[in-house]
C-alpha positions in Angstrom: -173.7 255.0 -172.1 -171.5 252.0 -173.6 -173.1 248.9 -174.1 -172.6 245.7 -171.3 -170.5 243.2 -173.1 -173.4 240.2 -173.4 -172.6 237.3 -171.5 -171.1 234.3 -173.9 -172.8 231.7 -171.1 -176.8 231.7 -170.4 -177.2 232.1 -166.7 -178.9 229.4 -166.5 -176.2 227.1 -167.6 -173.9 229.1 -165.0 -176.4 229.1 -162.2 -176.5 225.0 -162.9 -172.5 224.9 -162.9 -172.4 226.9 -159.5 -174.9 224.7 -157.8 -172.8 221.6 -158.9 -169.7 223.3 -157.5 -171.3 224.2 -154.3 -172.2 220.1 -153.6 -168.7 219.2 -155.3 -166.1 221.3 -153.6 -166.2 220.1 -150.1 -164.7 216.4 -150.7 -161.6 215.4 -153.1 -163.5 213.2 -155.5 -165.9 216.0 -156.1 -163.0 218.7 -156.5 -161.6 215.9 -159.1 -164.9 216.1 -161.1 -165.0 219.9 -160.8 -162.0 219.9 -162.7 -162.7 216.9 -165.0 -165.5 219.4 -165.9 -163.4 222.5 -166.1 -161.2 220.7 -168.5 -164.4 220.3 -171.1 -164.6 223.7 -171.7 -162.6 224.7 -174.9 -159.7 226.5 -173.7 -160.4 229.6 -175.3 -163.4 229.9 -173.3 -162.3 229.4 -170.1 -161.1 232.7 -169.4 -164.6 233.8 -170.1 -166.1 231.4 -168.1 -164.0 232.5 -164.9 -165.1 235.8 -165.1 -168.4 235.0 -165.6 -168.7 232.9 -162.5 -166.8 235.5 -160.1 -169.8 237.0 -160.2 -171.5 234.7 -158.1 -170.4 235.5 -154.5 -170.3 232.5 -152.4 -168.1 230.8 -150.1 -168.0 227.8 -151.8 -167.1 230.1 -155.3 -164.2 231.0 -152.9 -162.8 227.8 -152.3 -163.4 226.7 -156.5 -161.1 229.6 -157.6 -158.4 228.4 -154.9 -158.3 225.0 -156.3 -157.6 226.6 -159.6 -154.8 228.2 -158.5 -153.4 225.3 -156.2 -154.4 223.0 -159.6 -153.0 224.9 -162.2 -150.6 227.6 -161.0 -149.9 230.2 -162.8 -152.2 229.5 -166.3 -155.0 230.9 -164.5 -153.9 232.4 -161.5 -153.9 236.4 -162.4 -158.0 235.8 -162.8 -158.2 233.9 -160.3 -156.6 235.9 -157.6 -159.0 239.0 -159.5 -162.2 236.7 -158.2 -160.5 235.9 -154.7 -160.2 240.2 -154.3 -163.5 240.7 -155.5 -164.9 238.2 -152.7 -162.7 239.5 -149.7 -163.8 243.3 -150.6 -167.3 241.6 -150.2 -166.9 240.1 -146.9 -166.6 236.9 -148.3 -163.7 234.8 -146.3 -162.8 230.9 -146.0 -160.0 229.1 -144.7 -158.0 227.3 -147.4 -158.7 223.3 -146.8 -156.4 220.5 -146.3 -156.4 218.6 -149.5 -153.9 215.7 -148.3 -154.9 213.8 -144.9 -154.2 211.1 -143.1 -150.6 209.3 -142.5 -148.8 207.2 -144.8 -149.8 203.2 -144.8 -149.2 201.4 -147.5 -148.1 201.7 -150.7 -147.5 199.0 -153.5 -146.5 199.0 -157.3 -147.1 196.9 -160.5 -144.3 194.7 -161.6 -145.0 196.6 -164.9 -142.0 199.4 -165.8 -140.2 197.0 -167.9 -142.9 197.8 -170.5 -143.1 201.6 -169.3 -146.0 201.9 -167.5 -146.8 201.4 -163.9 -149.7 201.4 -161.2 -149.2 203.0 -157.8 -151.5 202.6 -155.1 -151.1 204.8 -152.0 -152.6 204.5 -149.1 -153.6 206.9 -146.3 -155.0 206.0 -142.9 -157.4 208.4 -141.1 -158.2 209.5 -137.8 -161.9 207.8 -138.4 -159.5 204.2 -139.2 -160.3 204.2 -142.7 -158.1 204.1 -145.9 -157.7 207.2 -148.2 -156.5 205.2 -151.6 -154.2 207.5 -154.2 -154.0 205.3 -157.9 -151.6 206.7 -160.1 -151.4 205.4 -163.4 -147.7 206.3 -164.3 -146.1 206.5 -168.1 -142.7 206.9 -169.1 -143.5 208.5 -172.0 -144.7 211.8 -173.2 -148.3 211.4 -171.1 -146.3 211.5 -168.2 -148.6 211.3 -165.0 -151.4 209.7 -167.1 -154.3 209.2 -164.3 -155.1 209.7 -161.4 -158.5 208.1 -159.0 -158.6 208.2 -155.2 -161.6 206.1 -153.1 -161.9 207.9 -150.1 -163.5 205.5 -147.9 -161.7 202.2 -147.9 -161.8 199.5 -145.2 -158.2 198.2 -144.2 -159.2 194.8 -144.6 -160.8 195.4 -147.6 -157.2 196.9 -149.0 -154.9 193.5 -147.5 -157.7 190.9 -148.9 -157.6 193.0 -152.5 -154.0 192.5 -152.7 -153.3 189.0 -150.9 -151.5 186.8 -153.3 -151.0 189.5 -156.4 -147.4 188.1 -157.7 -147.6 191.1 -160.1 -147.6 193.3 -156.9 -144.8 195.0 -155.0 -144.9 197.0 -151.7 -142.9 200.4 -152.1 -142.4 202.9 -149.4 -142.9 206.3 -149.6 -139.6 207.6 -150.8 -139.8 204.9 -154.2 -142.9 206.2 -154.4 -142.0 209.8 -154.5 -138.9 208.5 -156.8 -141.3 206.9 -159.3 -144.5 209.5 -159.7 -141.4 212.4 -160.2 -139.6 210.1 -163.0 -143.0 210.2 -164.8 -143.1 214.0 -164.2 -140.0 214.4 -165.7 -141.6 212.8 -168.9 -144.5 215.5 -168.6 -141.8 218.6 -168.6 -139.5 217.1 -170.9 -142.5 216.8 -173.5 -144.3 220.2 -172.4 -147.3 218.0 -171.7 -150.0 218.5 -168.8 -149.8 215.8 -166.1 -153.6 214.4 -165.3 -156.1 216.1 -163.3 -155.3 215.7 -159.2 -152.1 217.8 -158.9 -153.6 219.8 -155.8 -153.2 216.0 -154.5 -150.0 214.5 -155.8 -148.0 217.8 -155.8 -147.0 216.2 -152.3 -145.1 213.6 -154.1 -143.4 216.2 -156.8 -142.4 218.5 -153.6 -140.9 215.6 -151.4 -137.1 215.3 -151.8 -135.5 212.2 -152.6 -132.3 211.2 -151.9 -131.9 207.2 -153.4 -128.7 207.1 -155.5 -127.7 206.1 -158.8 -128.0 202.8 -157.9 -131.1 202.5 -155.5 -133.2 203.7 -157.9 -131.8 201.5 -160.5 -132.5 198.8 -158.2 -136.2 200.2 -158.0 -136.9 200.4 -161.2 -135.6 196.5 -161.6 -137.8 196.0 -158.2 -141.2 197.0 -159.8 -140.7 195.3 -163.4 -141.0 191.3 -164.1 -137.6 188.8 -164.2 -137.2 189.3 -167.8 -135.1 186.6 -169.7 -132.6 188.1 -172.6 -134.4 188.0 -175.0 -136.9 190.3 -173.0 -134.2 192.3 -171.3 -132.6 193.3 -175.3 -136.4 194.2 -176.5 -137.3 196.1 -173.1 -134.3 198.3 -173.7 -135.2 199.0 -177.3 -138.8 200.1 -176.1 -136.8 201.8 -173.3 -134.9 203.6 -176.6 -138.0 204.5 -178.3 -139.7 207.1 -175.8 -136.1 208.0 -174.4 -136.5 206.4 -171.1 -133.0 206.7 -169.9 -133.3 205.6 -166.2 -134.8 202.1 -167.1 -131.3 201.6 -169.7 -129.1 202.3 -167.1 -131.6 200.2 -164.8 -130.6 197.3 -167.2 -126.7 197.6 -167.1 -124.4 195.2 -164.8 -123.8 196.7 -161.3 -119.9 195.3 -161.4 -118.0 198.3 -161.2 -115.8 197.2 -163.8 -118.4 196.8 -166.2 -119.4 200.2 -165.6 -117.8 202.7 -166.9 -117.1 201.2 -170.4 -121.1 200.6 -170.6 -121.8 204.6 -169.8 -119.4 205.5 -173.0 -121.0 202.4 -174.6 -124.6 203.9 -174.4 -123.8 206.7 -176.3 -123.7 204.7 -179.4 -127.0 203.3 -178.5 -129.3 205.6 -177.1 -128.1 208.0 -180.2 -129.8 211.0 -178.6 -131.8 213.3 -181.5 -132.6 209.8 -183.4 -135.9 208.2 -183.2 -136.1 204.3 -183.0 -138.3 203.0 -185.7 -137.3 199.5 -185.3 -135.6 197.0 -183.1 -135.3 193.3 -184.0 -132.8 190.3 -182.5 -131.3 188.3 -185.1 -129.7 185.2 -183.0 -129.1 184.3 -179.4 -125.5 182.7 -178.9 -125.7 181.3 -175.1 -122.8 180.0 -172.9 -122.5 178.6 -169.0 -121.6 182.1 -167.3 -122.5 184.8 -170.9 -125.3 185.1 -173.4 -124.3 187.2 -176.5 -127.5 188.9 -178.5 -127.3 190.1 -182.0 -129.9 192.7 -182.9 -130.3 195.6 -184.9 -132.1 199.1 -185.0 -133.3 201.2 -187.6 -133.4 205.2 -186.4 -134.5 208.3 -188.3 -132.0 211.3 -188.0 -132.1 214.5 -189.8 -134.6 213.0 -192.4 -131.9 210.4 -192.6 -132.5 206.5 -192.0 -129.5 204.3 -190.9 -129.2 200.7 -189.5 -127.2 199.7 -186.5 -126.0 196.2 -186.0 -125.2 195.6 -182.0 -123.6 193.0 -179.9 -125.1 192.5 -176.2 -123.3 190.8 -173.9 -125.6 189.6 -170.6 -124.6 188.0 -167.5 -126.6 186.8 -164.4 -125.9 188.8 -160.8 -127.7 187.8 -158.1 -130.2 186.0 -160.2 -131.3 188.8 -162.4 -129.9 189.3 -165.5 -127.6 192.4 -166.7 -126.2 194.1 -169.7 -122.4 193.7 -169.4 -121.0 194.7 -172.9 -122.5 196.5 -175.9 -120.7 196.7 -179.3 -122.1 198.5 -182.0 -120.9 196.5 -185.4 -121.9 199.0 -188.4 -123.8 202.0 -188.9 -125.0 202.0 -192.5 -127.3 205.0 -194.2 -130.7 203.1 -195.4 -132.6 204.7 -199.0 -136.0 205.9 -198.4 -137.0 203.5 -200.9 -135.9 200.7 -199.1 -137.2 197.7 -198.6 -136.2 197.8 -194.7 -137.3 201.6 -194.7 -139.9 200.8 -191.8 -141.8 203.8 -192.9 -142.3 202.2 -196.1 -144.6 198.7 -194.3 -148.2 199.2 -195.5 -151.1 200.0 -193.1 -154.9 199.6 -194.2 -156.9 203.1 -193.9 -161.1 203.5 -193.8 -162.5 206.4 -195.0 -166.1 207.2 -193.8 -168.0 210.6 -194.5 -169.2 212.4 -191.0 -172.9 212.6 -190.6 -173.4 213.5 -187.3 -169.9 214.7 -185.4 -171.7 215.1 -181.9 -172.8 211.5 -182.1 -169.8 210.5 -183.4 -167.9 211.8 -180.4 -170.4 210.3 -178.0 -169.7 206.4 -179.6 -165.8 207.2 -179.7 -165.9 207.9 -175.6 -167.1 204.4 -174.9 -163.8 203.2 -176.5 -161.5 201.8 -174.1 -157.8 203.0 -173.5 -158.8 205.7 -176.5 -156.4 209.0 -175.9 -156.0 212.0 -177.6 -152.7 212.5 -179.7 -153.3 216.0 -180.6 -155.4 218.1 -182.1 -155.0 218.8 -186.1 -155.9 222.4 -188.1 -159.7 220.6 -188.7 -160.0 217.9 -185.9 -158.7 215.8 -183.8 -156.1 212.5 -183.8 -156.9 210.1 -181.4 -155.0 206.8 -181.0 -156.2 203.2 -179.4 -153.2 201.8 -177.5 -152.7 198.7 -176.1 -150.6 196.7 -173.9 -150.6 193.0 -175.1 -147.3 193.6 -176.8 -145.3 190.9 -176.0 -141.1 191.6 -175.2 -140.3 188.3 -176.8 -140.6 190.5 -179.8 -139.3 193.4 -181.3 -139.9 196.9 -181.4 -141.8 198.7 -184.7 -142.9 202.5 -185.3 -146.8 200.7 -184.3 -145.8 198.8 -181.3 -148.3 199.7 -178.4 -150.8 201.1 -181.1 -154.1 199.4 -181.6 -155.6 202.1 -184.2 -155.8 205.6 -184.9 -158.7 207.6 -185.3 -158.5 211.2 -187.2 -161.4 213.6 -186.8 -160.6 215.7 -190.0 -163.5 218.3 -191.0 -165.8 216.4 -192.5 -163.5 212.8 -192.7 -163.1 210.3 -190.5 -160.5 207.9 -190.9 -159.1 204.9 -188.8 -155.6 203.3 -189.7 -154.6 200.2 -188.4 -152.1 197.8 -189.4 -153.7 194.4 -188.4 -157.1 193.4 -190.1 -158.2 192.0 -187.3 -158.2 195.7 -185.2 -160.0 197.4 -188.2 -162.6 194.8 -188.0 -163.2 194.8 -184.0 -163.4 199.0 -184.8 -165.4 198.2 -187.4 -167.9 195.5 -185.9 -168.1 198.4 -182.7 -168.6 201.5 -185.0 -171.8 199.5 -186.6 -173.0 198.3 -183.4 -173.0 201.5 -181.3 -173.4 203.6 -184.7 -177.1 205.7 -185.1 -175.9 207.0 -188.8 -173.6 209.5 -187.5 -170.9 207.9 -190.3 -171.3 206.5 -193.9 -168.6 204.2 -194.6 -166.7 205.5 -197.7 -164.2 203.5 -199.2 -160.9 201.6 -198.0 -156.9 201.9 -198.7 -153.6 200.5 -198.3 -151.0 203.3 -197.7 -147.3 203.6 -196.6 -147.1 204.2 -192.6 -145.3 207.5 -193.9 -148.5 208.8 -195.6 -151.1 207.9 -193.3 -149.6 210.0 -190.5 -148.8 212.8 -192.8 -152.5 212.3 -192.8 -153.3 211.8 -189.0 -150.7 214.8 -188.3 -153.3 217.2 -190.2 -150.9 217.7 -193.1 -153.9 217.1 -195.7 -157.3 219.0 -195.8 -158.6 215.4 -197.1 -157.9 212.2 -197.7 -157.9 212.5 -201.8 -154.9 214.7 -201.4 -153.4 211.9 -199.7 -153.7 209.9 -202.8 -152.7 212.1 -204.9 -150.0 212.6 -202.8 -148.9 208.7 -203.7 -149.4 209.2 -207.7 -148.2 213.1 -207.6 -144.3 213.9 -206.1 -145.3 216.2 -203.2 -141.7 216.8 -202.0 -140.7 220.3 -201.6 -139.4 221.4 -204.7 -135.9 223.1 -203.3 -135.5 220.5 -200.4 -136.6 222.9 -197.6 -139.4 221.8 -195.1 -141.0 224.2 -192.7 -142.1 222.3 -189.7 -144.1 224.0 -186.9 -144.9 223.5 -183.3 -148.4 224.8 -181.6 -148.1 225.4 -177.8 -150.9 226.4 -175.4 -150.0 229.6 -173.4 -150.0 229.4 -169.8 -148.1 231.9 -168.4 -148.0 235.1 -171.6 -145.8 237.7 -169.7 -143.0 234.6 -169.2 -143.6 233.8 -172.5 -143.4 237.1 -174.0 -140.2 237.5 -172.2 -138.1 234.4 -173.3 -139.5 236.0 -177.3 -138.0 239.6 -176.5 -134.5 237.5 -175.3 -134.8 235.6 -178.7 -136.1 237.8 -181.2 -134.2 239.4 -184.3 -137.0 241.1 -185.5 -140.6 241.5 -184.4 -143.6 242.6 -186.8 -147.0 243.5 -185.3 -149.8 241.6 -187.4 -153.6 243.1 -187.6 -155.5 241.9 -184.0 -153.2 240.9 -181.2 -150.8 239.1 -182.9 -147.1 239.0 -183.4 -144.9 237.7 -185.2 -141.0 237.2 -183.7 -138.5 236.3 -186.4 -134.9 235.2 -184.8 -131.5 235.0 -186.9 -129.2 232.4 -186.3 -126.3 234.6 -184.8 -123.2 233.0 -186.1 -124.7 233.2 -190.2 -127.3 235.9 -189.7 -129.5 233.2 -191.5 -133.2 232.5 -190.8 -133.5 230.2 -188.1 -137.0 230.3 -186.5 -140.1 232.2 -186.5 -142.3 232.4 -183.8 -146.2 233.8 -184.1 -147.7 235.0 -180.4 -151.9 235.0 -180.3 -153.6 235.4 -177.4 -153.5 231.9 -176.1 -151.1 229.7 -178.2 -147.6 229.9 -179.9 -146.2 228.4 -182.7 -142.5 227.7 -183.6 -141.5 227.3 -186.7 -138.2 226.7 -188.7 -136.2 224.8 -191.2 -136.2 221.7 -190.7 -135.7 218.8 -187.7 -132.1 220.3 -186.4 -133.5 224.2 -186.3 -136.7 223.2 -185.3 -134.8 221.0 -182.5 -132.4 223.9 -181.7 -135.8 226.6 -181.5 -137.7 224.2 -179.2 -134.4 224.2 -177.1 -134.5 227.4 -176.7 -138.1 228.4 -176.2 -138.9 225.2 -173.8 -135.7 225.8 -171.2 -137.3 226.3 -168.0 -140.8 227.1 -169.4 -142.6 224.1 -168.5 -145.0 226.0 -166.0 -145.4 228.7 -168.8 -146.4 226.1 -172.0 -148.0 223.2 -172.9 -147.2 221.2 -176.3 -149.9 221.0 -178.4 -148.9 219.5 -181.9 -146.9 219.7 -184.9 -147.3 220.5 -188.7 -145.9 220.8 -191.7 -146.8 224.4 -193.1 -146.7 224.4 -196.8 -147.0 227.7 -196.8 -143.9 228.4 -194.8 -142.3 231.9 -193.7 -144.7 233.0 -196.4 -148.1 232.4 -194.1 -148.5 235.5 -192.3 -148.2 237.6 -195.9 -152.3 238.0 -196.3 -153.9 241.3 -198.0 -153.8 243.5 -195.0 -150.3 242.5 -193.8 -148.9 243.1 -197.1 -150.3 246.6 -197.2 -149.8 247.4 -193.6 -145.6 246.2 -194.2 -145.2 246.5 -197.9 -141.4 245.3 -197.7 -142.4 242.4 -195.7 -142.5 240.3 -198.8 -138.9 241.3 -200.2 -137.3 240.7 -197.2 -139.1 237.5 -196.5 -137.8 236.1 -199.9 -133.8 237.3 -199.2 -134.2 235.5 -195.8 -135.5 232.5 -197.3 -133.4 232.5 -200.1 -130.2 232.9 -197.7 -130.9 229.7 -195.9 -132.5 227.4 -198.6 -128.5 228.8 -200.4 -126.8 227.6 -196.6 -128.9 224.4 -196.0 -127.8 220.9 -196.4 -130.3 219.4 -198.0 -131.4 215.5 -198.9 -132.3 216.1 -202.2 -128.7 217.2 -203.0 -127.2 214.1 -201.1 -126.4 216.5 -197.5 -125.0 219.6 -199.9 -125.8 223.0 -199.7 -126.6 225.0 -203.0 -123.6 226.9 -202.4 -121.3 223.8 -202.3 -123.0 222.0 -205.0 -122.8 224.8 -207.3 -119.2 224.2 -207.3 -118.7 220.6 -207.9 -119.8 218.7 -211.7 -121.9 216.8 -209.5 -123.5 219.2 -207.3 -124.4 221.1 -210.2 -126.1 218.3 -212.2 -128.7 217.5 -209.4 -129.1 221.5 -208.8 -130.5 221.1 -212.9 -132.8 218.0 -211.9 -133.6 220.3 -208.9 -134.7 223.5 -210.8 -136.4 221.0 -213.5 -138.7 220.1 -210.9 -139.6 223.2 -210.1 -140.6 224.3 -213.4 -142.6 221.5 -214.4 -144.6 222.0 -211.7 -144.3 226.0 -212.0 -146.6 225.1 -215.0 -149.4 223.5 -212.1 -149.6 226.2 -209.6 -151.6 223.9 -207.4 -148.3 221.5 -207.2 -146.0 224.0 -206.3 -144.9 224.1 -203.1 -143.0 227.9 -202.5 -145.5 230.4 -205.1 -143.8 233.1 -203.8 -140.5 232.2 -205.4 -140.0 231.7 -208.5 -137.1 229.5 -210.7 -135.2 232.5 -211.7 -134.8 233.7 -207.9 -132.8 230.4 -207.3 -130.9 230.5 -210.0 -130.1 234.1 -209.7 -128.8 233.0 -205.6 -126.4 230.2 -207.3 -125.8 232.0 -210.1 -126.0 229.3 -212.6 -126.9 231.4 -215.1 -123.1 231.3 -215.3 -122.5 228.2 -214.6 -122.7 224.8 -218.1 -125.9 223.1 -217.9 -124.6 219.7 -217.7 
């Protein structure tokens, strides 16, 4: 007889859990905290942990797997619905509840979406005359839906007197509030991010249809923000720019209809889409009776590029409010790296302390306030302090918003701030609360550029960092592979949308696959994507294939992924090539090198000024920084643990370009 596969929970842990879900699942706060619990579990384990606890048969057991499929849909539906059989072959039955009661009150917003953010409070009145109060905490940005409380017992007077007199109030109704929570939804799909915990309570809103047009929901979105002057107006739609908040621009633009249509083809010049916004700044105000004209400038990042825009805004007042009524952009000028105006170039101060105690660590870091988690890195975690005392009379930066970050890496922690003052409040709060769970190591003044190649995970420590400043760590033949981790929550979609993509597809040892996919104009490389049992990652050449990959894995799959970094892989297409791969495919290797080796030839690349090897092997020029090129890569040829690519050597490239043939210059 085969062995029962041991249980990876003690019963009495999942006895415990199942008594708290039995006193939990009958109210909505409780179901709330159910799932505030079920998201501590590691996500690996949950699908253990489900299968475990379908083996208790109760009634109430029967209602927790329903809210997991009403919560989470598909992600953990198939063993969900597995449980739900297993229970009504038992005799087990319940009636699904009513999440959602009561009729719609009241509802009113914060003044806030000018800074892209704002509180909605909902309320419900119940047959027993109380109020059921819905606060959603809404981000326009990549969090999306970014909280969600409820108070089920709420007096109506105690609601009126709690908002008497709040200027920085407004009363919605329930189509602006549908409008609003689905705009901040629309951030959660765009960025394959998971809205907060409460969906089985505000899917209501996502499902209701709304018909304001164009213009009503402009006027919304000018109805819940402050009366900004133009000063405030020009740096709200820079911050607007930054997280690519598109209906708060147009919120911004004159309503005269003969204003309009030039602005719309104006805005493509300035929203610039595939660019981030790294800066924003007004140089001078020129005011008039009827006209103000604003100078300003932005600094954007595209395609490892850096370029400056210089813009004209024109504002005018309608109806007391004032509007964007003519945009010019003046110059668009490439910026070096090296820079002084290179934003990524601004230093930031870094503390380094050694990790004692990681569990006690974690428990001071949770009594931080508005402390989030960025993502999680190949040996920790990033976590990031925001704040919101930023104030629109200035400009926009690459840290506007931030108040620190924190990096969980193996045995590192690390905060980086760039005002003294926030290191020292960390500090000051890290000695207070601390029981010797960190030793304070040393301090360091980086470039923004390096200390989030460091929070993004890209280093195994902090000394590599530094040795990063003293050492050129570029890649040595201009190619950078970047990759993308998702979370899988629907595999058989997921699998399907590979098989539509794939060029090739290798089986690795264990469950994994591998899925590489040719670019079907060239027949080049263009991205490879490795399926394990939970997770994905995309990977490819670069920000314009890596943009073009995420395009095409990420089009309608927002219910079948969830985003969950991104990394630099030094060892690129290479990776997967370990002992047992290499003996299981033994032409793997070859044909990984002739694929890499075909697109590094095709690429334009930075480090030959936007030429490909195979154009700047015909030009004096071309050829003379291919030289400087292939000198780097023999120097550090000679330091193996400086190379970038060890699987392809110098004469490999030169043998693609043939210079062998070619003068050295």
């Amino acid at each position: 007889m085969g062995k029962n596969k041991k249980n990876k929970f003690p019963r009495v842990l999942l006895k415990n859990l199942v008594h708290d879900i039995r006193k939990l699942i009958s109210s909505n706060e409780g179901r709330i905290f159910i799932l505030e619990i079920f998201e501590e579990v590691p996500f690996e384990l949950r699908p253990s942990l489900l299968e475990s606890l379908s083996a208790f048969y109760e009634k109430e057991m029967a209602e927790f797997f329903h809210l997991l499929i009403i919560e989470y849909g598909k992600e953990w539906s198939a063993i969900c619905k597995r449980a739900l059989e297993k229970y009504a072959m038992a005799g087990i039955e319940f009636s699904p509840p009513v999440f959602s009661k009561g009729r719609f009150y009241k509802a009113y917003a914060t003044k806030t979406r000018h800074t892209g953010k704002t509180n909605v409070d909902i309320a419900w009145k119940t047959d027993d005359g109380f109020i059921y109060v819905e606060s959603i905490y809404l981000t326009y940005s990549s969090d999306g839906i970014h909280s969600y409380f409820i108070d089920e017992n709420f007096s109506i007077s105690k609601f009126k007197k709690d908002r008497e007199g709040l200027n920085d109030l407004v009363e919605i109704n329930f189509e602006e509030v549908c409008c609003l929570i689905q705009e901040a939804y629309g951030f959660n799909m765009r960025s394959m991010t998971r809205p907060a915990i409460g969906k089985f309570l505000y899917q209501k809103y996502l499902d209701q249809e709304v018909g304001l047009t164009h213009t009503a929901e402009a006027e919304l979105l000018r109805k819940v923000s402050s009366e900004l002057s133009p000063k405030e107006l020009v740096n709200s739609l820079f911050y607007a720019l930054r997280y690519q908040d598109y209906n708060y621009i147009f919120s911004l633009l004159s309503r005269e209809r003969s204003y309009q249509g030039l602005l719309v083809y104006q805005l493509d010049d300035v929203i610039n889409p595939g660019a981030l916004l790294l800066e924003g700044e007004i140089d001078g105000v020129n005011e008039s009776k009827e006209n103000i004209e604003i100078s300003a400038y932005t600094i954007v990042a595209e395609n490892q590029e850096l370029f400056k825009q210089n813009y004209l805004f024109e504002l005018r007042i309608e109806n007391s409010t004032w509007y964007v009524s003519n945009i010019e952009r003046l110059s668009y000028d490439s910026i070096d790296s090296d820079s002084k105006l290179n934003p990524l170039s601004s230093q930031v101060t870094c503390k380094v302390y050694q990790i004692i105690d990681h569990e006690d660590l974690f428990n001071i870091l949770e009594g931080i306030d508005d402390l989030r988690e960025v993502e999680e890195i190949p040996n920790g975690i990033h976590l990031r302090i925001t704040t919101n005392n930023h104030s629109l009379d200035e400009g926009v930066s690459f840290l506007t918003g931030i108040f620190a970050d924190l990096i969980v890496n193996g045995e590192e922690f690390v905060i980086i701030a760039k005002d003294r003052d926030s290191l020292n409040d960390l500090e000051n709060f890290l000695y207070y609360e601390d029981r010797g769970s960190v030793v304070f190591k040393n301090e360091y003044t980086l470039t923004i550029l390096n200390a989030y190649s460091y929070a993004g995970g890209q280093y195994n420590s902090f000394e590599e960092v530094l040795l990063r400043e003293e050492v050129d760590y570029d890649p040595d033949d201009g190619m950078r592979f970047l990759s993308i981790r998702y979370l899988i929550k629907d595999k058989e979609k997921v699998e399907q949308r590979l098989e539509e993509l794939k060029s090739l597809v290798i089986q690795l040892p264990g469950k994994h696959k591998v899925y590489y996919q040719l670019n079907k104009q060239t027949n080049d490389f263009l991205a490879e994507y490795i399926l394990g049992s939970n997770w994905l990652t995309v990977s490819a050449f670069g920000e314009l294939d890596i943009s073009i990959a995420r395009k095409q894995i990420e089009k309608d799959m927002y219910e079948s992924l969830e985003f969950d970094g991104m990394e630099v892989r030094e060892d690129g297409i290479f990776g997967i090539l370990t002992f047992d791969v290499k003996k299981q495919y033994p032409e793997l290797e070859l044909s990984l090198k002739e694929m890499y080796l075909d697109k590094w030839y095709r690429s334009r690349l930075n480090i030959l000024q936007g030429m490909s090897p195979s154009e700047a092997c015909k030009t004096e020029e071309g050829t003379r920084m291919l030289w400087a090129m292939f000198k780097n890569i023999k120097n550090k040829e000679k330091y193996s643990n400086l190379a970038n690519n060890k699987f392809i050597n110098l004469k490999e490239y030169m043998k693609k370009v043939d210079l062998y043939s070619l003068q050295k210059p």
